[in-house]
N, C-alpha and C positions, 0 to 999 in steps of 0.2 A: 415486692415478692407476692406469689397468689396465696391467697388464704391456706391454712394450716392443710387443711383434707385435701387441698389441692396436691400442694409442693411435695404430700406425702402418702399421695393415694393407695399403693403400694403397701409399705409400710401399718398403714392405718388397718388394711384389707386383712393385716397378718397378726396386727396384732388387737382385733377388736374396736368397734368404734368407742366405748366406754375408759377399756383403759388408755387409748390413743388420747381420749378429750382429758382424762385424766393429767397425762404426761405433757399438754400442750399449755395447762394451766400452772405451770411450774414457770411459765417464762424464759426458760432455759435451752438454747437449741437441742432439740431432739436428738442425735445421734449422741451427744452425751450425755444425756439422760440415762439411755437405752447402753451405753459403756460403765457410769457409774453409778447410778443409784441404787440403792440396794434394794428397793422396793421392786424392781424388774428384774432380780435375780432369775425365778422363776421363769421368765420367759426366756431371755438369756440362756439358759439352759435347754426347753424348752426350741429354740429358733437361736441359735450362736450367729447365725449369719445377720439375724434384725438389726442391728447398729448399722451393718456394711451398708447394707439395703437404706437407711436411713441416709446415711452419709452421701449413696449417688445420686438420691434424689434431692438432698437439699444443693451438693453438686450441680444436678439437673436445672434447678430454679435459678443457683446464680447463674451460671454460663448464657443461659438466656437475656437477663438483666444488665447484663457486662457487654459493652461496646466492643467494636471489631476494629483490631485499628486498621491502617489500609496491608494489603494484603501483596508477600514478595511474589511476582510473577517469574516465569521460564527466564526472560532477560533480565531481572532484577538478581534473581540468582546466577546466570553464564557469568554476570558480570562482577558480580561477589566471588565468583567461586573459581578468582584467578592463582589463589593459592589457598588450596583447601585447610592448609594448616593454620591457616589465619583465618577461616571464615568465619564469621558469626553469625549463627540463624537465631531471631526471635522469635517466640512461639506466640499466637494470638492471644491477650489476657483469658480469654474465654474459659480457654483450658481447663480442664478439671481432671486431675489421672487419679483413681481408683485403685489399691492394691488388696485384695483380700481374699482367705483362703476358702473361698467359697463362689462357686459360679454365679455370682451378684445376678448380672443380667440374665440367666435365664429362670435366675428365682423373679426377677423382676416382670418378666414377660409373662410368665404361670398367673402372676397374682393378676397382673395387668389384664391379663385374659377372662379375668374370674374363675380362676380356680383357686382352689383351698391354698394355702400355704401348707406345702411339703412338710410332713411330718420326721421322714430319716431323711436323709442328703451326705451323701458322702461330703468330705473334704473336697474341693479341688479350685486349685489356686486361681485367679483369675487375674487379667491387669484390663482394667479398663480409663476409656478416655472418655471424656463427655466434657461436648463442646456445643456451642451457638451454629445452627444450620439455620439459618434467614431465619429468626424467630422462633425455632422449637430446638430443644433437646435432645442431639443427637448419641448416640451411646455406641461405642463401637471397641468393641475385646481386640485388644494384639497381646502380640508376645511378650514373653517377657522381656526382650531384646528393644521389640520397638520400645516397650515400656521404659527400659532401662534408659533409652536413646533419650526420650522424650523427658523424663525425669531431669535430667543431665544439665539439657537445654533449659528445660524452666529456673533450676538453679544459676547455671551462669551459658550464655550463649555460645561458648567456643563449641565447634561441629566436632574438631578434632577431638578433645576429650570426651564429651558424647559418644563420637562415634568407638573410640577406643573401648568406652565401658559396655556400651552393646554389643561390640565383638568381642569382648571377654567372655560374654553373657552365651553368647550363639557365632562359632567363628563363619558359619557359614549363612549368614543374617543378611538378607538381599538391602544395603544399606539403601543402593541406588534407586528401587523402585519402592521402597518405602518415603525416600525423599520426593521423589515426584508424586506419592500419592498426596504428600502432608503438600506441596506445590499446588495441585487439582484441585483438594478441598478447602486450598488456601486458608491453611492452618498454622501457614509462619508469616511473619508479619514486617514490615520492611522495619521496623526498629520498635 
């Protein structure tokens, strides 16, 4: 993994270089630091979203470091998906899903940018994925639908129960060209 200010440049940017060094000499992964210590109450309150923010980018550093295994193609899937109620899609180890009720990525982007960390910020829920794009850190927001979908998958591979729980989630959820997107970015993986 890349050094501490690396993995957490973000994070660091919002919360101070002082108290960041502070919190990295705990030994203790960062996002649960930033969840339990009582000594970060005050930021915590302060920034409620800094754990999340932590979390996608320590997210971010593993998916990078995590191998791809070979990836299902168009024909790899026609020919899986002779009966969809039995198919099984594997998701790339890579994966990393994000749930939290704070728009992570575009707090992520601001700081990224160099700008300040947001003082008010509403609530609002966000799911995000971040995954291995050739070597860097790709971060990409869906619904909660695909999230639900993707969730599903990572737990146990059957398409059908996945797909059943994201059409719970959104009955009008474009299952088909979601699947061909996670196909394109070859984000499912032949086993």
């Amino acid at each position: 993994m890349p050094p501490a200010a690396q993995t957490y440049a973000a994070t660091r940017r919002a919360m101070g270089a002082e108290a960041f060094d502070k919190a990295m000499q705990t030994g203790k992964p960062l996002p649960d630091i930033l969840q339990r210590d009582t000594a970060y109450l005050p930021q915590r309150q302060a920034m409620p979203w800094l754990a999340d923010l932590a979390e996608m980018e320590h997210a971010a550093a593993e998916s990078i470091i995590t191998p791809a295994k070979a990836p299902l193609d168009t024909e790899g899937l026609e020919s899986a998906a002779r009966d969809p109620m039995t198919l099984d899609l594997h998701l790339q180890p890579h994966i990393r899903l994000l749930r939290s009720g704070w728009d992570i990525p575009a707090i992520w982007q601001a700081l990224a940018a160099g700008k300040a960390a947001p003082d008010t910020l509403p609530p609002a829920e966000s799911f995000t994925v971040v995954y291995n794009d050739n070597g860097n850190a790709a971060v990409w927001s869906v619904t909660e639908a695909a999230y639900v979908l993707l969730e599903n998958l990572q737990s146990a591979p059957s398409f059908a129960l996945a797909a059943s729980a994201a059409l719970r989630v959104d009955s009008g959820f474009a299952l088909d060209r979601f699947l061909a997107m996670l196909v394109q970015q070859q984000l499912l993986a032949t086993e």
